[in-house]
VOPAGU-2260 file (C-alpha; in pm, 1 decimal, decimal comma):
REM VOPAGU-2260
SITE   aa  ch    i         X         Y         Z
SITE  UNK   A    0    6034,4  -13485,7  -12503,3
SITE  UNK   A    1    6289,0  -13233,3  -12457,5
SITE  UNK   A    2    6287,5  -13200,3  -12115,9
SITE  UNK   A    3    6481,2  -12888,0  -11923,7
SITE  UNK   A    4    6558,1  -12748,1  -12304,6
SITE  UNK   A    5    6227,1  -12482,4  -12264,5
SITE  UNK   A    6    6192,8  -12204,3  -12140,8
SITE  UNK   A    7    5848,1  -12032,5  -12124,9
SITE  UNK   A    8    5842,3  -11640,5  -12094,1
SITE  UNK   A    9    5642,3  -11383,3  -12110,4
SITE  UNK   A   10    5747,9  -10966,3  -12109,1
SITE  UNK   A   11    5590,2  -10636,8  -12065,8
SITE  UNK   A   12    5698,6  -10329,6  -12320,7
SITE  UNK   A   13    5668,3   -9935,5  -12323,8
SITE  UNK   A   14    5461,5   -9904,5  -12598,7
SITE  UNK   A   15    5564,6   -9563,0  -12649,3
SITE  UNK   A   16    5938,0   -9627,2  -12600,9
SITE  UNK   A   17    5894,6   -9954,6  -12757,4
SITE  UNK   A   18    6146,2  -10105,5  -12446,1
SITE  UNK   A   19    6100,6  -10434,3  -12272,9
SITE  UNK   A   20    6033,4  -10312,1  -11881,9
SITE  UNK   A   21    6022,8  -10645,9  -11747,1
SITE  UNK   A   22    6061,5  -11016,1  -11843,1
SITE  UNK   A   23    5916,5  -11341,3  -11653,0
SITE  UNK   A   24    6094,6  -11649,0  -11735,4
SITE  UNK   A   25    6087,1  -12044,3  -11594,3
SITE  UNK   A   26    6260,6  -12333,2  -11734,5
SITE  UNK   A   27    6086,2  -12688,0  -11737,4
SITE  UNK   A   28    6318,2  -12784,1  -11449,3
SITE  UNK   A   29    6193,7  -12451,2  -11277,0
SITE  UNK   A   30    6434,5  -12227,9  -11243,3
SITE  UNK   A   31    6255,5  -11877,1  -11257,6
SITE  UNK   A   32    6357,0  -11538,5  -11383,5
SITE  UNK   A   33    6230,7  -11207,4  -11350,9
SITE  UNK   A   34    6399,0  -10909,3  -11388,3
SITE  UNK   A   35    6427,2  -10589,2  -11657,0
SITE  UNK   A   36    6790,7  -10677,1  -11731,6
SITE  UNK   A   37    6818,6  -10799,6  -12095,8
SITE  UNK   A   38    7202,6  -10908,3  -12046,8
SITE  UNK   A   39    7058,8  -11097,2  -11766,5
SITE  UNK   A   40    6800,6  -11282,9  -11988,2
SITE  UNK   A   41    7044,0  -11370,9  -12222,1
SITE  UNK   A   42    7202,2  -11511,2  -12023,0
SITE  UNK   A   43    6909,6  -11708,1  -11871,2
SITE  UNK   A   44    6840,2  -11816,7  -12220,4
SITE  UNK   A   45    7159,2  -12029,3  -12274,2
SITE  UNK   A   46    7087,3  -12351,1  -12299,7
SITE  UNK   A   47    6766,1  -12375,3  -12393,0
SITE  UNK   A   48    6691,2  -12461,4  -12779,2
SITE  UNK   A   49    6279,9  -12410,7  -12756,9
SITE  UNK   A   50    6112,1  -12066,6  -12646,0
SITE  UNK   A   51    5753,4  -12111,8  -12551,8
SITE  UNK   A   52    5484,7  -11815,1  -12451,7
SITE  UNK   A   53    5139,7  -11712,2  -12544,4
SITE  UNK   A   54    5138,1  -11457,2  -12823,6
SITE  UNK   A   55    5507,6  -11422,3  -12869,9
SITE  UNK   A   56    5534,3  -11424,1  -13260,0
SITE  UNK   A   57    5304,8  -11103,2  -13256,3
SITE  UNK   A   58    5447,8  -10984,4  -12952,6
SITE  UNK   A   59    5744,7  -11107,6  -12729,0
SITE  UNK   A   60    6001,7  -11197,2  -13015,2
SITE  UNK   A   61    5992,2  -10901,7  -13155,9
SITE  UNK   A   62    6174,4  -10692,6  -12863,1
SITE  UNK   A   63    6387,8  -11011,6  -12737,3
SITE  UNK   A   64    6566,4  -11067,3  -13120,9
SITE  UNK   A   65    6900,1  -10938,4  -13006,3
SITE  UNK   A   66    6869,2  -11164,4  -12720,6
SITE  UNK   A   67    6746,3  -11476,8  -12921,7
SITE  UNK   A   68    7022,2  -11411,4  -13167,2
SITE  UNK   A   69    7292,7  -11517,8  -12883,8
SITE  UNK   A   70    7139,9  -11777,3  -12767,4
SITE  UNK   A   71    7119,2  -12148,7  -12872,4
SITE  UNK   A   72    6721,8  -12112,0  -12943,4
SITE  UNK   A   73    6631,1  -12270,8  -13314,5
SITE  UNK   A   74    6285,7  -12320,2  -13179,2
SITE  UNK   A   75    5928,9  -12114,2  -13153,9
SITE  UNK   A   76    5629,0  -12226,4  -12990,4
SITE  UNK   A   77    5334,6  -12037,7  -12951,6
SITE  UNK   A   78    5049,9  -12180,1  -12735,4
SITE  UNK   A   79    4776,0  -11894,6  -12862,8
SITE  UNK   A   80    4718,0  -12048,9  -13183,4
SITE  UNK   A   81    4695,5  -12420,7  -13063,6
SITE  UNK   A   82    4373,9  -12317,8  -12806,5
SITE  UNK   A   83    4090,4  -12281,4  -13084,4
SITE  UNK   A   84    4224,4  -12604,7  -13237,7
SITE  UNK   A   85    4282,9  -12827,7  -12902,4
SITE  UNK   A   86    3986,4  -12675,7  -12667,2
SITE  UNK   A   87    3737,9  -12602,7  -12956,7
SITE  UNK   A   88    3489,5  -12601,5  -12710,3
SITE  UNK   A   89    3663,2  -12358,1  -12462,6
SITE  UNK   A   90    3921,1  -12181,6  -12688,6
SITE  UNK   A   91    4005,2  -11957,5  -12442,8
SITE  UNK   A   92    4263,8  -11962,3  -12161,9
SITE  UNK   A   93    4288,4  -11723,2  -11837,9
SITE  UNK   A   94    4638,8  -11588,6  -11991,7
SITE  UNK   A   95    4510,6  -11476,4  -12344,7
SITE  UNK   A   96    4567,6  -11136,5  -12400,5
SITE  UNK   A   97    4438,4  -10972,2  -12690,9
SITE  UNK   A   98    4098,0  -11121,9  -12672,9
SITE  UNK   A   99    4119,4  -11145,2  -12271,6
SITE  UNK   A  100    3801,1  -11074,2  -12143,5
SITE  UNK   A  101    3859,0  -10946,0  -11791,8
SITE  UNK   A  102    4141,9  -10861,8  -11600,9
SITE  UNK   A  103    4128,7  -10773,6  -11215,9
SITE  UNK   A  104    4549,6  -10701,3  -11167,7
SITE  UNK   A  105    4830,3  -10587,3  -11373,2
SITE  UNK   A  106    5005,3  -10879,2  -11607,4
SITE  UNK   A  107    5276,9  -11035,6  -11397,5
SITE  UNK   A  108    5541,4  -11155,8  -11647,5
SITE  UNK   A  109    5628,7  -11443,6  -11444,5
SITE  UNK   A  110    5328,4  -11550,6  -11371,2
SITE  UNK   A  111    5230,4  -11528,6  -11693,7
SITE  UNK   A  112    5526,6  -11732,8  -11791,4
SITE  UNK   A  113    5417,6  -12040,2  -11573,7
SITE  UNK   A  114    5077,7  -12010,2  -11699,0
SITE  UNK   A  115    5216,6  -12038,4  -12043,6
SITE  UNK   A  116    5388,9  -12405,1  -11925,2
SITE  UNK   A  117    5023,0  -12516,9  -11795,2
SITE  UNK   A  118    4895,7  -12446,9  -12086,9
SITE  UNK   A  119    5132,0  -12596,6  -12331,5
SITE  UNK   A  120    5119,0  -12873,6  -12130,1
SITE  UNK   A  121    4755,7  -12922,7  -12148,7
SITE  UNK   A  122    4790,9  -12860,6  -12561,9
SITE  UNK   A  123    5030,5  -13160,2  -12554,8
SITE  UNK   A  124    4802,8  -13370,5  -12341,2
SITE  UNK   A  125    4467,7  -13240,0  -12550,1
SITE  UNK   A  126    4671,9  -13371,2  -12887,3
SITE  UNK   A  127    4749,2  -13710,7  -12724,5
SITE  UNK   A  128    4325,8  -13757,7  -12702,3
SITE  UNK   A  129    4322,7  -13666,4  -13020,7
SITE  UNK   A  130    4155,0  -13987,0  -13213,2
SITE  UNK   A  131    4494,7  -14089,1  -13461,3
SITE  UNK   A  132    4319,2  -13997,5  -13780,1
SITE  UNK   A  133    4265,7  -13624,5  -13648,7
SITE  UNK   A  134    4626,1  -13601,6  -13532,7
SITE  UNK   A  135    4718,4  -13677,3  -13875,1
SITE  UNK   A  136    4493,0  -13399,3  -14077,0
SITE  UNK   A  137    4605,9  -13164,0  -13750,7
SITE  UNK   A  138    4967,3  -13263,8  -13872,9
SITE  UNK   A  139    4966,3  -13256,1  -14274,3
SITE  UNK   A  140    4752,9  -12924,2  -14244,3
SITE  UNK   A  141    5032,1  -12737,2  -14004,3
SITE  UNK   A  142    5321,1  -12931,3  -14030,6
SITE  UNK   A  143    5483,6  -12650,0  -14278,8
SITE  UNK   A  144    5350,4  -12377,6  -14099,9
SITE  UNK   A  145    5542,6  -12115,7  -13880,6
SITE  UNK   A  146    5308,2  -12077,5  -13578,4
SITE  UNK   A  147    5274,9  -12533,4  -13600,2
SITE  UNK   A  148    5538,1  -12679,8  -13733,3
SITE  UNK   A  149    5795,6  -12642,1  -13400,6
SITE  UNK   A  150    5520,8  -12808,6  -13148,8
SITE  UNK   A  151    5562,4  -13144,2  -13401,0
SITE  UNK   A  152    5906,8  -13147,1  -13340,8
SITE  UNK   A  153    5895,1  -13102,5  -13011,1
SITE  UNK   A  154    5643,6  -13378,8  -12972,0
SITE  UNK   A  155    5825,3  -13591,1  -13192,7
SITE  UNK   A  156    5533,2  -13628,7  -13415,7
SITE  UNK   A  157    5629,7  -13784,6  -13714,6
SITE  UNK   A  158    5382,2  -13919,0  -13983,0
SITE  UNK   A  159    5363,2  -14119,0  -14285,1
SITE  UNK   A  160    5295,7  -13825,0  -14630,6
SITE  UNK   A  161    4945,1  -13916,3  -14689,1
SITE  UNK   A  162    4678,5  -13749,9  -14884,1
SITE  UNK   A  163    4530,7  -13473,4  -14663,4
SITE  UNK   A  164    4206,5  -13461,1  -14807,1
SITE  UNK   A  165    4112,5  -13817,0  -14856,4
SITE  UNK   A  166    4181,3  -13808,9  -14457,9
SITE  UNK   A  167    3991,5  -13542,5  -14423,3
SITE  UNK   A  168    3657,7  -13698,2  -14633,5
SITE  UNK   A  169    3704,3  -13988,8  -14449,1
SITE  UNK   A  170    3721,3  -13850,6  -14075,0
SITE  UNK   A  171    3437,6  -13616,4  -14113,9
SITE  UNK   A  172    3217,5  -13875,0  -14334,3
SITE  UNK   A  173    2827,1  -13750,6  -14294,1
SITE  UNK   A  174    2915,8  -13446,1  -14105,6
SITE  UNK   A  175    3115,9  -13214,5  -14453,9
SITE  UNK   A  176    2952,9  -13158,0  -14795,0
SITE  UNK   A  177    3111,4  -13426,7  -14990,9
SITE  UNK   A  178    3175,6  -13206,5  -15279,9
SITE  UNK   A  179    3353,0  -12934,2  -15093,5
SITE  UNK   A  180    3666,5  -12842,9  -15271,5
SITE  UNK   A  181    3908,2  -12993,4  -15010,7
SITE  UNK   A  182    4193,6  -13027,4  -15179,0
SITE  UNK   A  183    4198,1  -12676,3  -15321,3
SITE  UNK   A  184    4121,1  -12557,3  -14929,2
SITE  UNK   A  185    4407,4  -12791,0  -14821,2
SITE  UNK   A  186    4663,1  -12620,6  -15069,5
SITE  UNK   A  187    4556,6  -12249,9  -14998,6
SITE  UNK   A  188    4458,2  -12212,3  -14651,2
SITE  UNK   A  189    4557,7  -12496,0  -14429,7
SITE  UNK   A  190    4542,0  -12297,2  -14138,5
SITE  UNK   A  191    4236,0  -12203,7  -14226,6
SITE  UNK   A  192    4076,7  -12531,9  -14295,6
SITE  UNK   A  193    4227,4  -12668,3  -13980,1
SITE  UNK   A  194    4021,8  -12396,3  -13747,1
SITE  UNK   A  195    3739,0  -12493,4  -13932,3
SITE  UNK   A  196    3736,7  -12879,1  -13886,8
SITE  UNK   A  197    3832,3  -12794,0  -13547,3
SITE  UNK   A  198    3491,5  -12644,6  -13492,2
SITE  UNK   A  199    3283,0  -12908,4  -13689,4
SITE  UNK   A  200    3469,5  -13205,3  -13502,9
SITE  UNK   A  201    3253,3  -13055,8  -13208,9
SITE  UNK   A  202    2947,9  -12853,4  -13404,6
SITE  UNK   A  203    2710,4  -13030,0  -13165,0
SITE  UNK   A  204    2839,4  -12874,9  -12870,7
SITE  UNK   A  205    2863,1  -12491,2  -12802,3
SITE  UNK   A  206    3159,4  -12344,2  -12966,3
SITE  UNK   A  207    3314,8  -12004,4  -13071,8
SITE  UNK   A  208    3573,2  -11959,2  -13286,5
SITE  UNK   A  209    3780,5  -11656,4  -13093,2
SITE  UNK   A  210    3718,2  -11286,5  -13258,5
SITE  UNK   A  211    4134,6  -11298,0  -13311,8
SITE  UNK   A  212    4076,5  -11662,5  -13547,1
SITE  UNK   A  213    3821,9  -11472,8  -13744,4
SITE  UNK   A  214    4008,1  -11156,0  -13778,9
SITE  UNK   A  215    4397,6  -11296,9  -13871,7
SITE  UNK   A  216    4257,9  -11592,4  -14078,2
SITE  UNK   A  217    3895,5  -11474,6  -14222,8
SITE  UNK   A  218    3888,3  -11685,8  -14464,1
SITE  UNK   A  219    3753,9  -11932,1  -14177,1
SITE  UNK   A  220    3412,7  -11873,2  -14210,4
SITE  UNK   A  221    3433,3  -11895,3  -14627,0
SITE  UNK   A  222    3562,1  -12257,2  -14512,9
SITE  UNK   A  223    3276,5  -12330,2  -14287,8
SITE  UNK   A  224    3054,2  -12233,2  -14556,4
SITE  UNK   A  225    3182,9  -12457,2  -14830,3
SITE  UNK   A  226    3229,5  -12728,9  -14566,8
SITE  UNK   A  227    2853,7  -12726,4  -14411,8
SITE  UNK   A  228    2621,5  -12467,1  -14565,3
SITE  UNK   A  229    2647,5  -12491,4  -14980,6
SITE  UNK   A  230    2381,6  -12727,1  -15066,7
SITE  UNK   A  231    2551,5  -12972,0  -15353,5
SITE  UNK   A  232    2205,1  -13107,9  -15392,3
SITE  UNK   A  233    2361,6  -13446,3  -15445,2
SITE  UNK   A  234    2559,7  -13605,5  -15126,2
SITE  UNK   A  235    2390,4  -13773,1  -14865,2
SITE  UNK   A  236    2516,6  -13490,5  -14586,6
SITE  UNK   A  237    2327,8  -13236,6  -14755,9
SITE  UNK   A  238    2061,4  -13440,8  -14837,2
SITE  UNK   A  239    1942,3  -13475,2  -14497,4
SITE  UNK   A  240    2106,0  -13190,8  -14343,0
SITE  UNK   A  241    2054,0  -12906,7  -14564,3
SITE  UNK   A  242    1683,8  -13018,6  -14654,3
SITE  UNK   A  243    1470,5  -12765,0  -14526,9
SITE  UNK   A  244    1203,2  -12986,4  -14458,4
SITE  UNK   A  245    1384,5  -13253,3  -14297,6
SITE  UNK   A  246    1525,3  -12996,0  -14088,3
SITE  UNK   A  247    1179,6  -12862,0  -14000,9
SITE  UNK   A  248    1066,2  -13222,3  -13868,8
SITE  UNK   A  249    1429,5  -13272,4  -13686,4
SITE  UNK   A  250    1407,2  -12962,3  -13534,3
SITE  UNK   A  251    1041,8  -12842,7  -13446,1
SITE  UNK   A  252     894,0  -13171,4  -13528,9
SITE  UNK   A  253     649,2  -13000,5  -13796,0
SITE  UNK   A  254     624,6  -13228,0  -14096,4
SITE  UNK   A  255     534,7  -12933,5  -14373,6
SITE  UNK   A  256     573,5  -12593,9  -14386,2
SITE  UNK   A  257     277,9  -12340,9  -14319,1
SITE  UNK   A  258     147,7  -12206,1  -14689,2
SITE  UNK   A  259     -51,6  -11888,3  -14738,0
SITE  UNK   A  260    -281,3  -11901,3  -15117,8
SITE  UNK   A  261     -63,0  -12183,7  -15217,7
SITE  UNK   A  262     239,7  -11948,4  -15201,1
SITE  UNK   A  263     480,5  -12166,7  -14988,9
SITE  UNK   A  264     627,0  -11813,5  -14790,8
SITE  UNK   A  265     788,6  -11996,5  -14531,0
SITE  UNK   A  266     981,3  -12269,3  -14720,1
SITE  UNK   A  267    1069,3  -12025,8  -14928,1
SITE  UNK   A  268    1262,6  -11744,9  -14687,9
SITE  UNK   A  269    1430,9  -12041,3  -14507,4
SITE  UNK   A  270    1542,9  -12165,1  -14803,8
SITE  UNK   A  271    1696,5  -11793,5  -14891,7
SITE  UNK   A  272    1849,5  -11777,9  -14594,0
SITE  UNK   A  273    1984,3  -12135,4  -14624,6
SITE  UNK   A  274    2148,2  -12029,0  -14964,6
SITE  UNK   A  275    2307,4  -11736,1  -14783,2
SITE  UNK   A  276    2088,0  -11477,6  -14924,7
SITE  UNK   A  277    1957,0  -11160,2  -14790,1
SITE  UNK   A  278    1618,1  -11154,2  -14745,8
SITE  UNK   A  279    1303,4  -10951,9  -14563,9
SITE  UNK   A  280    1070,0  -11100,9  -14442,2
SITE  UNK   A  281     702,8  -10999,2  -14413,4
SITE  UNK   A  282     433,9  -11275,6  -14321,9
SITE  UNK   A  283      72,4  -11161,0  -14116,9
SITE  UNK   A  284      65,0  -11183,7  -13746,0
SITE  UNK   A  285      94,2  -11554,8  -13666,8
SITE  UNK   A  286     231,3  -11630,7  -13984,7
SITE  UNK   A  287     506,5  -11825,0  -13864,2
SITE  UNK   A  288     847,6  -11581,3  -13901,0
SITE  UNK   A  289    1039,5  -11732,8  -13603,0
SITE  UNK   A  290    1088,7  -12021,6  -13762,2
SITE  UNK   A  291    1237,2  -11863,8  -14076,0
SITE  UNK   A  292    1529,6  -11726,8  -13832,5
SITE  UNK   A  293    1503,0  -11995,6  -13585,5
SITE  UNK   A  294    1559,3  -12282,2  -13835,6
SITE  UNK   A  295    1841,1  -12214,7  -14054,5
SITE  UNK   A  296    2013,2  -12062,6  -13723,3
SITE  UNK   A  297    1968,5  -12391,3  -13551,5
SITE  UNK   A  298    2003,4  -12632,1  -13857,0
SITE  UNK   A  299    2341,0  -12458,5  -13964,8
């Protein structure tokens, strides 16, 4: 660790002016700041080689550069972008901002700057739990990127080169399409692929990948899809999970599929919408259309 070498902060700016109207500030070893006085900041700064807050490379570092520049900071983390990865199940965290859901006072910087310590803290203790083979996709995925690679070092996490995607089709064995291309995803959006593995680790339990995930890194749900929903027709995950009428008994406990004439109407629209097609569906009164939503939706 790096003890009493982070600070955590956390500022409020005039968007019209564009001026920083007050900054909250703590160091690991607690002493606090809070004031509108950048000279004083910068001063507060000294010392300290890590900054840590929650939404500062889209936010806070942009109005504290001059600051930063004088200081003895080399070092960025930003706890945002570690929720959806460490609490897939919960990504989100009373001090998000852009996605926060309700607020019932105005943002205290300070405050906001110790909640940003919790936090990090719990991201550091969530990535201990990790099990050591998901540490290491976690850390060949994001170890090069600008929003990861400074919580590594800080950690300390250091790790043998190893080939990302044979990790990968061995962690999530059963639960991936084994012919997903995972070493092109790997290469082109790591960030990506790492949001998305996040989410399957725990697909059994509810999850939601935050609006802000989807919206900065979109490519996210292409991943899922290639991952879990594109039927190779030939590995044993989609097989079994992907078979529409495997799916049918799993789920509903049915063994076939309702047929009207001999026309199989019902195998056939879940199987559409399994393949990712649009489709409209139009069966008599009792014909059995829930399922044809209900399945895929709970299947995949």
């Amino acid at each position: 660790m790096n003890a009493n070498k982070t600070i955590f902060i956390d500022i409020e700016v005039d968007f019209v002016s564009k001026k920083v109207f007050d900054i909250g500030a703590v160091t690991e070893n607690g002493r606090e700041f809070h004031s509108k006085s950048l000279s004083a900041f910068s001063d507060f700064l000294r010392g300290n080689k890590y900054i840590c807050g929650h939404n500062i490379f889209n936010h806070d570092l942009k109005y504290l550069e001059k600051e930063i520049i004088k200081s003895d900071v080399k070092y960025f983390i930003d706890t945002l972008y570690f929720s959806p990865l460490l609490f897939p199940k919960k990504p989100y965290h009373s001090l998000v901002k852009d996605d926060k859901l309700t607020t019932d006072e105005l943002n205290n910087p300070l405050n906001d700057a110790k909640k940003a310590c919790d936090l990090f803290n719990d991201e550091i203790a969530a990535f201990k739990t990790l099990e050591e083979q998901l540490q290491q996709i976690y850390y060949c995925l994001l170890k090069d990127q600008i929003e990861f690679k400074d919580f590594f070092h800080y950690i300390g996490y250091k790790n043998t080169e190893q080939n990302v995607s044979v990790l990968i089709r061995n962690f999530f064995d059963g639960i991936i399409c084994e012919n997903a291309p995972v070493e092109k995803m790997a290469n082109k959006y790591s960030v990506e692929l790492a949001y998305a593995l996040s989410q399957i680790n725990v697909i059994k339990y509810d999850s939601l990948t935050p609006p802000w995930v989807l919206k900065n890194y979109p490519k996210v749900e292409n991943i899922l899809n290639f991952l879990r929903s594109r039927n190779c027709q030939s590995c044993v995950y989609c097989k079994e999970t992907l078979n529409e009428t495997k799916a049918l008994k799993r789920y509903f406990n049915y063994d076939n599929f309702r047929s009207y004439d001999g026309i199989p109407l019902q195998k056939s629209a879940v199987k559409a919408a399994v393949d990712g097609k649009s489709i409209l569906v139009v069966f008599p009164t009792g014909g059995g259309k829930s399922i044809t939503f209900q399945l895929p939706a709970d299947g995949w």
